[in-house]
MITOR-776675 format. One record per atom (N, C-alpha, C, O): x, y, z; residue in one letter; atom name. Coordinates in steps of 0.001 Angstrom, whole numbers. Last residue first. Layout:
// MITOR-776675
<r u="X" v="Y" w="Z" rest="a" atom="CA"/>
...
//
This chain:
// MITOR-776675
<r u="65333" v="16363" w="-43231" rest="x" atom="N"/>
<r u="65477" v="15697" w="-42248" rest="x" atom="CA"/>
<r u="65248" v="16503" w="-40759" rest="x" atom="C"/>
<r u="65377" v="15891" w="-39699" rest="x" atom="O"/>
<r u="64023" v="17453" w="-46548" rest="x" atom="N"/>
<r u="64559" v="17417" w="-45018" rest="x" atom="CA"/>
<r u="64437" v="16590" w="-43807" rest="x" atom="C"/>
<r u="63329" v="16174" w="-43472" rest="x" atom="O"/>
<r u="63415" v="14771" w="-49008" rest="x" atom="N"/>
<r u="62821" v="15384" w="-47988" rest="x" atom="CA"/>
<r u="63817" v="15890" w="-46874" rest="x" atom="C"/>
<r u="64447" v="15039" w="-46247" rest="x" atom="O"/>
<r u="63610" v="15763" w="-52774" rest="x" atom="N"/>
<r u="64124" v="14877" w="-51360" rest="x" atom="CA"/>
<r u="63505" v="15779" w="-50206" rest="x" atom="C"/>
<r u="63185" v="16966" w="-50262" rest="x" atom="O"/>
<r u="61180" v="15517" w="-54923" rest="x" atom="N"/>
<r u="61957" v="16499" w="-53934" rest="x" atom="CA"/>
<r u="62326" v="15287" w="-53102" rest="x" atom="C"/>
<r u="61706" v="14260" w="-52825" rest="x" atom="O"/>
<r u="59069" v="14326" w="-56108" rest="x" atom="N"/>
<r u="60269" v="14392" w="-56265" rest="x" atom="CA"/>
<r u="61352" v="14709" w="-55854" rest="x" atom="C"/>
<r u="62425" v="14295" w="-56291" rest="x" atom="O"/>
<r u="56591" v="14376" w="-53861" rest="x" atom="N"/>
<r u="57411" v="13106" w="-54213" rest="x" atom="CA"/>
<r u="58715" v="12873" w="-54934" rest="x" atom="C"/>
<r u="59427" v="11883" w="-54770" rest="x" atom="O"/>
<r u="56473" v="16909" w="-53589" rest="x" atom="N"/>
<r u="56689" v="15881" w="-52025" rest="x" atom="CA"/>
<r u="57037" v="14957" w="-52504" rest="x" atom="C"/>
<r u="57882" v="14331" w="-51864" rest="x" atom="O"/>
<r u="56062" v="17719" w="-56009" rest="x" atom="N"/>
<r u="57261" v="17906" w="-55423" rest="x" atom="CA"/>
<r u="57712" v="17133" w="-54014" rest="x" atom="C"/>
<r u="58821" v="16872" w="-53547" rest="x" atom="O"/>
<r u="53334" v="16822" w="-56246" rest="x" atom="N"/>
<r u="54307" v="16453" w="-57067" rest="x" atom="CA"/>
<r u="55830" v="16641" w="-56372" rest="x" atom="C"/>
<r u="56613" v="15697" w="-56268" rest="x" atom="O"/>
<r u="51302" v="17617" w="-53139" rest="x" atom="N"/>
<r u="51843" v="17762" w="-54680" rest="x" atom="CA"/>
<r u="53113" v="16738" w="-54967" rest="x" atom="C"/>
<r u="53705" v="16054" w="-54132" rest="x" atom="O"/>
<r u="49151" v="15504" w="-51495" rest="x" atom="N"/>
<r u="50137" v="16228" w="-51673" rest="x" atom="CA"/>
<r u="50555" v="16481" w="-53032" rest="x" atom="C"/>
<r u="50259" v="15740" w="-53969" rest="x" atom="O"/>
<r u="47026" v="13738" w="-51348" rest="x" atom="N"/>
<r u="46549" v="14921" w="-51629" rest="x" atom="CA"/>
<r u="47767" v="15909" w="-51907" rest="x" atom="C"/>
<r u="47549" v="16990" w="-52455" rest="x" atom="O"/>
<r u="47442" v="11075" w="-51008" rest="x" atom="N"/>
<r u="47211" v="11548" w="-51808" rest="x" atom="CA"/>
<r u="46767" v="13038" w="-52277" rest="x" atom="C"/>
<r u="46273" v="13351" w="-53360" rest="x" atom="O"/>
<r u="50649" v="11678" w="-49202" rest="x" atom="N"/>
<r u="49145" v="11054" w="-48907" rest="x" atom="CA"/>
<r u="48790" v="11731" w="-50248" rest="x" atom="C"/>
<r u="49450" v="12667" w="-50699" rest="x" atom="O"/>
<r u="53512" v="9538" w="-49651" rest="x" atom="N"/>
<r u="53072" v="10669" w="-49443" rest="x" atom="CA"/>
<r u="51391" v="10559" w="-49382" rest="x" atom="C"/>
<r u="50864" v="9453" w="-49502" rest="x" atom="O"/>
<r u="54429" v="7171" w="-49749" rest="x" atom="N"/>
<r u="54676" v="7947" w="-48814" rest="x" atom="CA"/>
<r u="54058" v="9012" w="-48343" rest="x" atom="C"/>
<r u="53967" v="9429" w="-47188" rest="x" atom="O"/>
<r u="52867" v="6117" w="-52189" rest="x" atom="N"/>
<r u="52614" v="6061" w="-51164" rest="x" atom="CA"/>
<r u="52972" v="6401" w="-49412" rest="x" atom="C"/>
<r u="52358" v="6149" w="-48374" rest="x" atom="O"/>
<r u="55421" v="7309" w="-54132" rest="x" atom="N"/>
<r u="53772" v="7517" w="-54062" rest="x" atom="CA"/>
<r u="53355" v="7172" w="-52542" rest="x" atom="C"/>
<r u="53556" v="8052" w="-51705" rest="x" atom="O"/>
<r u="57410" v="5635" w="-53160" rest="x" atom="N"/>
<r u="57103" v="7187" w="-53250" rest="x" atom="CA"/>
<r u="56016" v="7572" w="-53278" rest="x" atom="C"/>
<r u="55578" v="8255" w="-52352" rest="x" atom="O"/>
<r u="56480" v="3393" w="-54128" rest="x" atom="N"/>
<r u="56559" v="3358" w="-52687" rest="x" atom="CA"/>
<r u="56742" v="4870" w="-52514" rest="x" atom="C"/>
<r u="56105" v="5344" w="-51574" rest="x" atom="O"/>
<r u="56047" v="3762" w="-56649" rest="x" atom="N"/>
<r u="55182" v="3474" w="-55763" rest="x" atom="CA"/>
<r u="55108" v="3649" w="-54334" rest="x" atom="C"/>
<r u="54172" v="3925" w="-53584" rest="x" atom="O"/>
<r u="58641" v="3958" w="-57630" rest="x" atom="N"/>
<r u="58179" v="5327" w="-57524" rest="x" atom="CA"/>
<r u="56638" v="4360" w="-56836" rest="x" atom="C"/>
<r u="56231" v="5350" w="-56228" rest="x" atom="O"/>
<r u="59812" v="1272" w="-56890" rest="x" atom="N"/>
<r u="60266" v="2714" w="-56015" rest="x" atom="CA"/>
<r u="59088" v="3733" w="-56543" rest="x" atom="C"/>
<r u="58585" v="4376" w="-55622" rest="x" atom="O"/>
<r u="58066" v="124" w="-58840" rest="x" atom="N"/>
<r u="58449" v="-517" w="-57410" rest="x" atom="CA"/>
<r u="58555" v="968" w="-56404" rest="x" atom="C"/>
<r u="57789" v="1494" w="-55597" rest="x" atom="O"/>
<r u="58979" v="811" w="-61418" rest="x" atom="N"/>
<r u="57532" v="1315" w="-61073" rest="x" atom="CA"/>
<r u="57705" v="308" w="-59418" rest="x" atom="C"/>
<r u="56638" v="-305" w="-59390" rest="x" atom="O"/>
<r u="61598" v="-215" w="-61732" rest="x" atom="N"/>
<r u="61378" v="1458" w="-61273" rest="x" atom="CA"/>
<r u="60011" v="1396" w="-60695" rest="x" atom="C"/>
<r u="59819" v="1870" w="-59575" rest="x" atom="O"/>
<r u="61375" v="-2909" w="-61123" rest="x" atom="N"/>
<r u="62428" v="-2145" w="-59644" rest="x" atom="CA"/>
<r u="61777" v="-804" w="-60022" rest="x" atom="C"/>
<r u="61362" v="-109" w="-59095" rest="x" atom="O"/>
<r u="60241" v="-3075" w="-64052" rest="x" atom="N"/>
<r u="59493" v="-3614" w="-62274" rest="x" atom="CA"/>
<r u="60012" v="-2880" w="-61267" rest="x" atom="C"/>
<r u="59276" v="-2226" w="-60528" rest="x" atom="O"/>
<r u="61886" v="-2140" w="-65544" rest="x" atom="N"/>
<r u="61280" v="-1431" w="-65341" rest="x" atom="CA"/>
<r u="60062" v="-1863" w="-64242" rest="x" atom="C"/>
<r u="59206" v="-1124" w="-63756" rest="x" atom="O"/>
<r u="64838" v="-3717" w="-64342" rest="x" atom="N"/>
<r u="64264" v="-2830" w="-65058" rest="x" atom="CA"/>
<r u="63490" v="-2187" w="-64735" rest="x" atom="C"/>
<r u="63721" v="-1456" w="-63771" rest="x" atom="O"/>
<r u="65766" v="-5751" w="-63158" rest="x" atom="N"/>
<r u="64852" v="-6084" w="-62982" rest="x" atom="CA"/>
<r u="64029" v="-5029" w="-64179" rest="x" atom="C"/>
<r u="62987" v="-5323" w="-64764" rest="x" atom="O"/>
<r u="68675" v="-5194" w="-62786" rest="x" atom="N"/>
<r u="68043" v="-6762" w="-62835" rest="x" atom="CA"/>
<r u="66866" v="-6608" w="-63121" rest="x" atom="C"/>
<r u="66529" v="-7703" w="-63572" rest="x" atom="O"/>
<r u="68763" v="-2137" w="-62209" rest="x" atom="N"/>
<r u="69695" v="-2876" w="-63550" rest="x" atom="CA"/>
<r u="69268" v="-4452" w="-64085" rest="x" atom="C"/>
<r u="69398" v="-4897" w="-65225" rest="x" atom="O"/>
<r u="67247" v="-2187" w="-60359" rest="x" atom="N"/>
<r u="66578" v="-1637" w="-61443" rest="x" atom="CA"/>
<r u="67917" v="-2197" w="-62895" rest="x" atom="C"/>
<r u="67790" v="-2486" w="-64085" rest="x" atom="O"/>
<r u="68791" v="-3537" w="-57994" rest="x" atom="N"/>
<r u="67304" v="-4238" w="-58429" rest="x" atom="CA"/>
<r u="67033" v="-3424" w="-60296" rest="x" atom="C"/>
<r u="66691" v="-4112" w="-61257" rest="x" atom="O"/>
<r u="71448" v="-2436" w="-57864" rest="x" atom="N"/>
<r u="71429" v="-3545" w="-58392" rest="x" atom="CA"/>
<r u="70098" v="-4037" w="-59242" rest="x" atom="C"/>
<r u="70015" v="-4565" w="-60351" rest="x" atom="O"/>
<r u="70346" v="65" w="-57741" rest="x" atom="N"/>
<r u="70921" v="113" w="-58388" rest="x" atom="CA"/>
<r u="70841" v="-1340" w="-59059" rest="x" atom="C"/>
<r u="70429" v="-1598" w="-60190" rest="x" atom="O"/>
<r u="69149" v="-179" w="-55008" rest="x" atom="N"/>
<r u="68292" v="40" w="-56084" rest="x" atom="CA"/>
<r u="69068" v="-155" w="-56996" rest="x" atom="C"/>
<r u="68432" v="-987" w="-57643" rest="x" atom="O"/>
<r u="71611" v="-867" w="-53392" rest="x" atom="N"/>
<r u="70504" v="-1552" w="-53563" rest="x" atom="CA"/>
<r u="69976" v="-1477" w="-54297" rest="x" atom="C"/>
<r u="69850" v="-2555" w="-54877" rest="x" atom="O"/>
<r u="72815" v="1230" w="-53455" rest="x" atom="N"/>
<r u="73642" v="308" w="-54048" rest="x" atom="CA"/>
<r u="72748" v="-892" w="-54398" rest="x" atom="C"/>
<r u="72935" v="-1696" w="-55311" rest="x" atom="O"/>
<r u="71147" v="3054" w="-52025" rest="x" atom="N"/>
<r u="71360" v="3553" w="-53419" rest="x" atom="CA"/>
<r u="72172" v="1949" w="-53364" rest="x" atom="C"/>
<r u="71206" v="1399" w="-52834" rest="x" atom="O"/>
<r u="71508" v="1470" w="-49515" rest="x" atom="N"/>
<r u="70038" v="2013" w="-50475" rest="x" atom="CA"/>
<r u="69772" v="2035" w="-51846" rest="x" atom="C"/>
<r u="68921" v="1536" w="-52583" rest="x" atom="O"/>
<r u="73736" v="2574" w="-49094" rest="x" atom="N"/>
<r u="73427" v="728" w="-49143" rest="x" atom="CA"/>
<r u="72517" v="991" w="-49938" rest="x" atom="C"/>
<r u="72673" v="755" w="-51136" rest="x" atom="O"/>
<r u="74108" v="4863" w="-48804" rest="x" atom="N"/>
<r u="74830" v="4389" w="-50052" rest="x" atom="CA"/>
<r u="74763" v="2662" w="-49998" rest="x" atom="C"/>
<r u="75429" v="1810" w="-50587" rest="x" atom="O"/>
<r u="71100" v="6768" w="-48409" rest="x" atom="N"/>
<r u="72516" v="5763" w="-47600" rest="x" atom="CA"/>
<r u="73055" v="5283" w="-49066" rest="x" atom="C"/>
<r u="72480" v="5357" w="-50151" rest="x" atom="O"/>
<r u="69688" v="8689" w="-49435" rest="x" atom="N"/>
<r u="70829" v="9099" w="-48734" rest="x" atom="CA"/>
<r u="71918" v="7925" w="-48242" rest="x" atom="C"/>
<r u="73080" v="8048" w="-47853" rest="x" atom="O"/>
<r u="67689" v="8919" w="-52375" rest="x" atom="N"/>
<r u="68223" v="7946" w="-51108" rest="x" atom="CA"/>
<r u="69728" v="8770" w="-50785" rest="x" atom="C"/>
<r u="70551" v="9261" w="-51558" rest="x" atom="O"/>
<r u="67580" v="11066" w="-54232" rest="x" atom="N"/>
<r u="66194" v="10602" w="-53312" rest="x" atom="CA"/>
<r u="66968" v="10161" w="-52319" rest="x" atom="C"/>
<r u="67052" v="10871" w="-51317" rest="x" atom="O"/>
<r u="69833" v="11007" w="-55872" rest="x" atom="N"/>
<r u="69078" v="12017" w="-55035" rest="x" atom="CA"/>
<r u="68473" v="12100" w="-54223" rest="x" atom="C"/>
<r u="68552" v="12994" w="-53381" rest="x" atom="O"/>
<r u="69352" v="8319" w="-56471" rest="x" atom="N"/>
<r u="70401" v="8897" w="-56058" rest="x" atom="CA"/>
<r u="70380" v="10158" w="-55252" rest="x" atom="C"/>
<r u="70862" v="10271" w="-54125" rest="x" atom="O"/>
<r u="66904" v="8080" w="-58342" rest="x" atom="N"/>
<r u="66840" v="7554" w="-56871" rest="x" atom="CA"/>
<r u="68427" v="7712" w="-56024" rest="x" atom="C"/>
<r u="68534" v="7156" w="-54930" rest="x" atom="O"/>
<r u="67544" v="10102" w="-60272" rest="x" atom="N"/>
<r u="66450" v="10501" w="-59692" rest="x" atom="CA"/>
<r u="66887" v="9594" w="-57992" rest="x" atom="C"/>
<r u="67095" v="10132" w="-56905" rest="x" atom="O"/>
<r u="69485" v="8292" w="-61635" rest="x" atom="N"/>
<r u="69942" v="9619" w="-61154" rest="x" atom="CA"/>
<r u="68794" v="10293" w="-60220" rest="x" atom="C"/>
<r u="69218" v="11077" w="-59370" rest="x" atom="O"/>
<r u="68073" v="5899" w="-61970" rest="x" atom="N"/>
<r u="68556" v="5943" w="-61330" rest="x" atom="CA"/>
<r u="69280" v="7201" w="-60653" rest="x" atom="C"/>
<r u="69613" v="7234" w="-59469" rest="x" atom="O"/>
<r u="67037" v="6911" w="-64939" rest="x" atom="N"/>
<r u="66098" v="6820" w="-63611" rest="x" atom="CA"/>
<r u="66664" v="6885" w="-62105" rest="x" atom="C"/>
<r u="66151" v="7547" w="-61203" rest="x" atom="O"/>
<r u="69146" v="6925" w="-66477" rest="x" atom="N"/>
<r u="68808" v="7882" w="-65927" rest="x" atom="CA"/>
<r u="67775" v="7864" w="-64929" rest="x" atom="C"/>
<r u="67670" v="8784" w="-64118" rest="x" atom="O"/>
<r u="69607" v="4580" w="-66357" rest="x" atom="N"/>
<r u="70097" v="4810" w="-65340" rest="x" atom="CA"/>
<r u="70024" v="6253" w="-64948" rest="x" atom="C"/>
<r u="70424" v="6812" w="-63927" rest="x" atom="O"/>
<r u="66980" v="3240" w="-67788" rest="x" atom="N"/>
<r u="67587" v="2406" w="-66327" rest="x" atom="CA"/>
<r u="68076" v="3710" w="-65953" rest="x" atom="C"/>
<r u="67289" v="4319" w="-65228" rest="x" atom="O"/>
<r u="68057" v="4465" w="-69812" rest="x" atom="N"/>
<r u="66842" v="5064" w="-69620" rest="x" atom="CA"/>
<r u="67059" v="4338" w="-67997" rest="x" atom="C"/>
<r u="67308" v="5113" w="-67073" rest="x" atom="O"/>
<r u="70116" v="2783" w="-70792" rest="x" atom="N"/>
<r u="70353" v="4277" w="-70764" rest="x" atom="CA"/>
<r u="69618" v="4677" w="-69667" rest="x" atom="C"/>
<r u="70155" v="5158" w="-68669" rest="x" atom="O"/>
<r u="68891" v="415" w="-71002" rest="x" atom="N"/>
<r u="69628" v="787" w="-69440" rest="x" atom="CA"/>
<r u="70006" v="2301" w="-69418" rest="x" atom="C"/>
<r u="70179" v="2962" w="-68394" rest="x" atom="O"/>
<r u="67032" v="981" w="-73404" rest="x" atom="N"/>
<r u="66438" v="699" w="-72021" rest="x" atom="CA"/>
<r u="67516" v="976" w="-70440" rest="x" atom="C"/>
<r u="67210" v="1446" w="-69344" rest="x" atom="O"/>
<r u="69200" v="1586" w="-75140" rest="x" atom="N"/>
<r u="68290" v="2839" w="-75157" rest="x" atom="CA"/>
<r u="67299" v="2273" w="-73394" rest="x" atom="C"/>
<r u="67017" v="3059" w="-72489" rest="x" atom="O"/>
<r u="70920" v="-1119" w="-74950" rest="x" atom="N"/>
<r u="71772" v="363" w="-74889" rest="x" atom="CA"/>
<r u="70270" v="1049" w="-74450" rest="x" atom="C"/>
<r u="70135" v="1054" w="-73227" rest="x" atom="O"/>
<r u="68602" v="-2777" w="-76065" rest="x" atom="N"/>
<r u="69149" v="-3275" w="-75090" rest="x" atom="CA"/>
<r u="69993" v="-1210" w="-74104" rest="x" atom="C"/>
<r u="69634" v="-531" w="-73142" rest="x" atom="O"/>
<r u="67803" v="-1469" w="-78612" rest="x" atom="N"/>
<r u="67109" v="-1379" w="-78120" rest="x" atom="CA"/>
<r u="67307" v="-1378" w="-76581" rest="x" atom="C"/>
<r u="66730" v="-608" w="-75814" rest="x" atom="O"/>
<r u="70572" v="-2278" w="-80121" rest="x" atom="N"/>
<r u="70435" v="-868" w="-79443" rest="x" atom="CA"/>
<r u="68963" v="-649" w="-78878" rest="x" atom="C"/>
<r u="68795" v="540" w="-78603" rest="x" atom="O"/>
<r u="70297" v="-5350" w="-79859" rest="x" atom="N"/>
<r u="71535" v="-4377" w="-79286" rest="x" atom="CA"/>
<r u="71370" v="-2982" w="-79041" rest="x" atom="C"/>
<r u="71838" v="-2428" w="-78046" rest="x" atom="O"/>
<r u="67899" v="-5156" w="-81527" rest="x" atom="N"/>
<r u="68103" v="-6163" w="-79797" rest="x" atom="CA"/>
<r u="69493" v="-4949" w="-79330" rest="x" atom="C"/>
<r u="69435" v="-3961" w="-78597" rest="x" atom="O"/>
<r u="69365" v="-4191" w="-83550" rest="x" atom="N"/>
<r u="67947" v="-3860" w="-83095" rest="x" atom="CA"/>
<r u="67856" v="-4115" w="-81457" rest="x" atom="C"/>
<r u="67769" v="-3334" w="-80509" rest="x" atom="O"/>
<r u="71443" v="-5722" w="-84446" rest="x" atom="N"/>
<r u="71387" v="-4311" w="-84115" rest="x" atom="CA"/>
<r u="70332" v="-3985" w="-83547" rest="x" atom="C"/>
<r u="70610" v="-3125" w="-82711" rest="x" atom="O"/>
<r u="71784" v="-9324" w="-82762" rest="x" atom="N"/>
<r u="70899" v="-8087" w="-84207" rest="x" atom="CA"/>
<r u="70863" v="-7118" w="-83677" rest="x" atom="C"/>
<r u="70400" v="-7078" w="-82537" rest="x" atom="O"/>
<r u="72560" v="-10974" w="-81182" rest="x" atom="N"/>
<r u="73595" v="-10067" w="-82077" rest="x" atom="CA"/>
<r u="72984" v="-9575" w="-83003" rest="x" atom="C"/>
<r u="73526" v="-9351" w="-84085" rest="x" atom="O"/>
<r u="70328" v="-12290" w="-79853" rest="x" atom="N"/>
<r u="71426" v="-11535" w="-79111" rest="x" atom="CA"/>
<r u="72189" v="-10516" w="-79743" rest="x" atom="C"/>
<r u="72495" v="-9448" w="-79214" rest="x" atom="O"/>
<r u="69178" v="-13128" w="-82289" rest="x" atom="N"/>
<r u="68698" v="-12826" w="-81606" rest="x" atom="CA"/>
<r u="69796" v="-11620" w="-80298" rest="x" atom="C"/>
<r u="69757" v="-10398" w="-80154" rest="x" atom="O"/>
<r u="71175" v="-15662" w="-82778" rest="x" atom="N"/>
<r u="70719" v="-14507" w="-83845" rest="x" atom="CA"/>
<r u="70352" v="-13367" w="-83307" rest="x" atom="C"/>
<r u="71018" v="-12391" w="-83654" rest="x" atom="O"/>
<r u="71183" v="-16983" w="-80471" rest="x" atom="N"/>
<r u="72315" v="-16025" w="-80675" rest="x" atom="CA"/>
<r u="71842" v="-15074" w="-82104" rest="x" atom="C"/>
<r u="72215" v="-13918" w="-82301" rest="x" atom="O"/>
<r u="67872" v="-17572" w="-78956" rest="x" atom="N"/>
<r u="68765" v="-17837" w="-79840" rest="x" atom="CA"/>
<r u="70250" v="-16740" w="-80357" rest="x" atom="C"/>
<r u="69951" v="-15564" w="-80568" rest="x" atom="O"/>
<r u="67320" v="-18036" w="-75232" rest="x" atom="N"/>
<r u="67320" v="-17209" w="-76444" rest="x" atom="CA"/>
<r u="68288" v="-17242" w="-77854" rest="x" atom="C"/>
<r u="69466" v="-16909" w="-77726" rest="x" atom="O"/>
<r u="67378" v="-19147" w="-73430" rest="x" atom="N"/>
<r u="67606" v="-19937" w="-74607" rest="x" atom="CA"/>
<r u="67428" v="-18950" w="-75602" rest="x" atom="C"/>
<r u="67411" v="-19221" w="-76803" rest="x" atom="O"/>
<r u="67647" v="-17394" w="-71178" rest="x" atom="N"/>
<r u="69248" v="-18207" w="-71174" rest="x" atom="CA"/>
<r u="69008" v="-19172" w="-72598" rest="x" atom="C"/>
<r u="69940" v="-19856" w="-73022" rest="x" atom="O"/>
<r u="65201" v="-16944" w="-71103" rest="x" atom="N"/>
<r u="66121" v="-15674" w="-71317" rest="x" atom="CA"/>
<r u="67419" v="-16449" w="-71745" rest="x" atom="C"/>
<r u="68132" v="-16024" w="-72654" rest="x" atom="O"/>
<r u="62636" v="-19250" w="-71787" rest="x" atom="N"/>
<r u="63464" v="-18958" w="-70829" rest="x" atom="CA"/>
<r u="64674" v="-17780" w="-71323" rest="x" atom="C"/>
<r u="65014" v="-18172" w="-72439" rest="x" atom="O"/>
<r u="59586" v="-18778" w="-73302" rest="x" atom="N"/>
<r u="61012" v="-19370" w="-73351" rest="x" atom="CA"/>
<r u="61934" v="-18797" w="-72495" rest="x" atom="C"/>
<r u="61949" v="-17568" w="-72559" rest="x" atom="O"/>
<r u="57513" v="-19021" w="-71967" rest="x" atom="N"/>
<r u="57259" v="-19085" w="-73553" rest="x" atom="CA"/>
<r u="58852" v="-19746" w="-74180" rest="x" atom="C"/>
<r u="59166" v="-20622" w="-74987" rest="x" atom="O"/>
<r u="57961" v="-17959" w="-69519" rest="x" atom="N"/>
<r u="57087" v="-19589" w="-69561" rest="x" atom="CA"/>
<r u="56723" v="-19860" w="-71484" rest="x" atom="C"/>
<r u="55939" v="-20638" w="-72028" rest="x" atom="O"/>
<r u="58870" v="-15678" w="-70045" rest="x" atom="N"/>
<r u="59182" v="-16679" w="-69536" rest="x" atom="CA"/>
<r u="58687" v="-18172" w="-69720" rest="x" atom="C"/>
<r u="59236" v="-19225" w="-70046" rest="x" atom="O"/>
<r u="56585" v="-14474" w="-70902" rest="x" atom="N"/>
<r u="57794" v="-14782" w="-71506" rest="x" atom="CA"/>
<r u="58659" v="-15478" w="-71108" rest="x" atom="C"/>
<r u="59366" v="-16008" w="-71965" rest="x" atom="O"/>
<r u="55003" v="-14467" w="-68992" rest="x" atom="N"/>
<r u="54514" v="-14484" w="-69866" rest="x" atom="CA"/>
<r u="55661" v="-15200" w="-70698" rest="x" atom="C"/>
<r u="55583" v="-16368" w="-71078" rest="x" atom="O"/>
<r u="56290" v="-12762" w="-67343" rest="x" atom="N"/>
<r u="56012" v="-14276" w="-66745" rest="x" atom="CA"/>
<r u="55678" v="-15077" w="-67933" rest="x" atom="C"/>
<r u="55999" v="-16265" w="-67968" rest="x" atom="O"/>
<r u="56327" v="-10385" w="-68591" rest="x" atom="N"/>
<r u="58016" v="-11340" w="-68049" rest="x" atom="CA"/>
<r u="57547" v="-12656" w="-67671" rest="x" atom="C"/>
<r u="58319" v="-13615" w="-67668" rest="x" atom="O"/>
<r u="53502" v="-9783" w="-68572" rest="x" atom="N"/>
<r u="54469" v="-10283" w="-69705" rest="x" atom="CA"/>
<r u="55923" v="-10505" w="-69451" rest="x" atom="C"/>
<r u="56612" v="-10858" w="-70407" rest="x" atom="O"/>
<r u="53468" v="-9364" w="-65227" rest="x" atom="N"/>
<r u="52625" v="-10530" w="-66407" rest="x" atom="CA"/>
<r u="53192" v="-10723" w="-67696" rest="x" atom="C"/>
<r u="53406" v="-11895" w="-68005" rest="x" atom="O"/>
<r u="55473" v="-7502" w="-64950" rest="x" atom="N"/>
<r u="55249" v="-9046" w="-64204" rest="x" atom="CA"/>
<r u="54603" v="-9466" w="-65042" rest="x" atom="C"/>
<r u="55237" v="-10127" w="-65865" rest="x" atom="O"/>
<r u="54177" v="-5646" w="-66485" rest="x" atom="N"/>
<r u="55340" v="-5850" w="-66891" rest="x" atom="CA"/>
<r u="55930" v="-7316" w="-65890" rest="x" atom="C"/>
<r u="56828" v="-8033" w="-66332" rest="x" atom="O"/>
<r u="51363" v="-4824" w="-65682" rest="x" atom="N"/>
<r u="51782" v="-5059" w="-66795" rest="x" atom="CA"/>
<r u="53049" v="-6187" w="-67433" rest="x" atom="C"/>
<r u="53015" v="-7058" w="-68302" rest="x" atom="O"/>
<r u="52180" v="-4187" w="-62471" rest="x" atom="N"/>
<r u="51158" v="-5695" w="-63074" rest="x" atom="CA"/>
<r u="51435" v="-5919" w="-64661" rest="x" atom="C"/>
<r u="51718" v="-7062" w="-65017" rest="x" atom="O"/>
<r u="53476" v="-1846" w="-63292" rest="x" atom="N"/>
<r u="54217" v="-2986" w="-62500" rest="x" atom="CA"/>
<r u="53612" v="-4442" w="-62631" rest="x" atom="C"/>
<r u="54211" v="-5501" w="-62818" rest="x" atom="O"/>
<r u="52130" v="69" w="-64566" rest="x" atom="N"/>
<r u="53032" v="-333" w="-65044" rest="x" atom="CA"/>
<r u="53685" v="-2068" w="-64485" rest="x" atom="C"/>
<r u="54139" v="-3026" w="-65110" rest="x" atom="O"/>
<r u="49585" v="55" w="-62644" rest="x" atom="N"/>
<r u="49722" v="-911" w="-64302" rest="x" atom="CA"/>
<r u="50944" v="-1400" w="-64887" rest="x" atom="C"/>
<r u="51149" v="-2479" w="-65441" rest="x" atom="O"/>
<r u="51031" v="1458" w="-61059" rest="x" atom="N"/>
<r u="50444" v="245" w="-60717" rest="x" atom="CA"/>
<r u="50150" v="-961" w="-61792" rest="x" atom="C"/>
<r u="50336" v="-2177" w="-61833" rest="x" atom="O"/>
<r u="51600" v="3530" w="-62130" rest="x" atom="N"/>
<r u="52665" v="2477" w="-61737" rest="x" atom="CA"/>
<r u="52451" v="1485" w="-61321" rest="x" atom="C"/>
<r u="53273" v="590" w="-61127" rest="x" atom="O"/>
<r u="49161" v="4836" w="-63013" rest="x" atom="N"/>
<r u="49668" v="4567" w="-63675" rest="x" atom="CA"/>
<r u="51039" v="3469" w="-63234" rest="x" atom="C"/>
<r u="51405" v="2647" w="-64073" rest="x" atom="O"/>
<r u="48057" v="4684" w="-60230" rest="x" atom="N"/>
<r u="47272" v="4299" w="-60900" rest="x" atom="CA"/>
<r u="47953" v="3386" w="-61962" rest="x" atom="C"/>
<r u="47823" v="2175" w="-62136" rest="x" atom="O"/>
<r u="49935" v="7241" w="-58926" rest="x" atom="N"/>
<r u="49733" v="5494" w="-58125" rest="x" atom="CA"/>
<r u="49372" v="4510" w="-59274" rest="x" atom="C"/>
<r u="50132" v="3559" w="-59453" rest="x" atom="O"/>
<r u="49156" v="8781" w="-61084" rest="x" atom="N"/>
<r u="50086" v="8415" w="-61087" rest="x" atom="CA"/>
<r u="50504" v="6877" w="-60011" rest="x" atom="C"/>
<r u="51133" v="5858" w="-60301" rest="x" atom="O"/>
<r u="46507" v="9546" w="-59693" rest="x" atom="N"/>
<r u="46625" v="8957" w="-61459" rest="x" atom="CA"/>
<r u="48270" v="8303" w="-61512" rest="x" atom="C"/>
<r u="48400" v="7220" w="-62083" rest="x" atom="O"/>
<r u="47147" v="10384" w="-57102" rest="x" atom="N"/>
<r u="46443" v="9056" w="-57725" rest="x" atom="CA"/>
<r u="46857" v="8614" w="-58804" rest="x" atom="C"/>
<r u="47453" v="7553" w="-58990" rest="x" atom="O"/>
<r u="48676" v="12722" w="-58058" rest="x" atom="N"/>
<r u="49097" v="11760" w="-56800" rest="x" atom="CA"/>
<r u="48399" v="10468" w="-57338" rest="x" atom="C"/>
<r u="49035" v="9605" w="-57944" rest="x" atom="O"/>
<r u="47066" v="14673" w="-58541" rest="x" atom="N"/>
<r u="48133" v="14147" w="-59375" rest="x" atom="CA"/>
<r u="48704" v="12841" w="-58814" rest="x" atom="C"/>
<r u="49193" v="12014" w="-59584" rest="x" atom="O"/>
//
């Protein structure tokens, strides 16, 4: 389970760099037209992604014990979205060796 999932965050993360770069270099975030900013769509699409941001974030709250850590991720996955998530659950992934279960990576670890 371990791989497919490296696999899958791995795409996620090359995916989502290449079309931010993508978009970027198409038009910058700061020219985005105000039509654009104030259509219900953009607006609750905007609401349903940080929702989803912060329920992710309830996962890396659990996970991290220092409150720099957590204040850290917080900032990156609110800036960055879904790069900062597939970021952390990689580095989760790769904590663990591929042969371990699922729970070595969701589970917080004893100390």
């Amino acid at each position: 389970m371990i791989l497919p999932l490296r696999i899958f965050f791995i795409v996620v993360l090359i995916s989502m760099l290449a079309v931010t770069t993508w978009a970027s270099k198409q038009l910058p975030l700061w020219k985005i037209p105000y039509e654009t900013w104030t259509h219900p769509w953009w607006i609750a699409t905007l609401f349903d992604a940080y929702w989803g941001f912060l329920t992710f974030y309830c996962w890396v709250v659990y996970k991290e014990v220092s409150g720099i850590s957590r204040a850290g991720w917080l900032i990156a996955i609110l800036l960055l979205g879904n790069i900062a998530m597939a970021l952390y659950a990689l580095i989760q992934l790769f904590r663990v060796p591929v042969t371990a279960k699922i729970e070595d990576v969701l589970l917080r670890r004893m100390a």
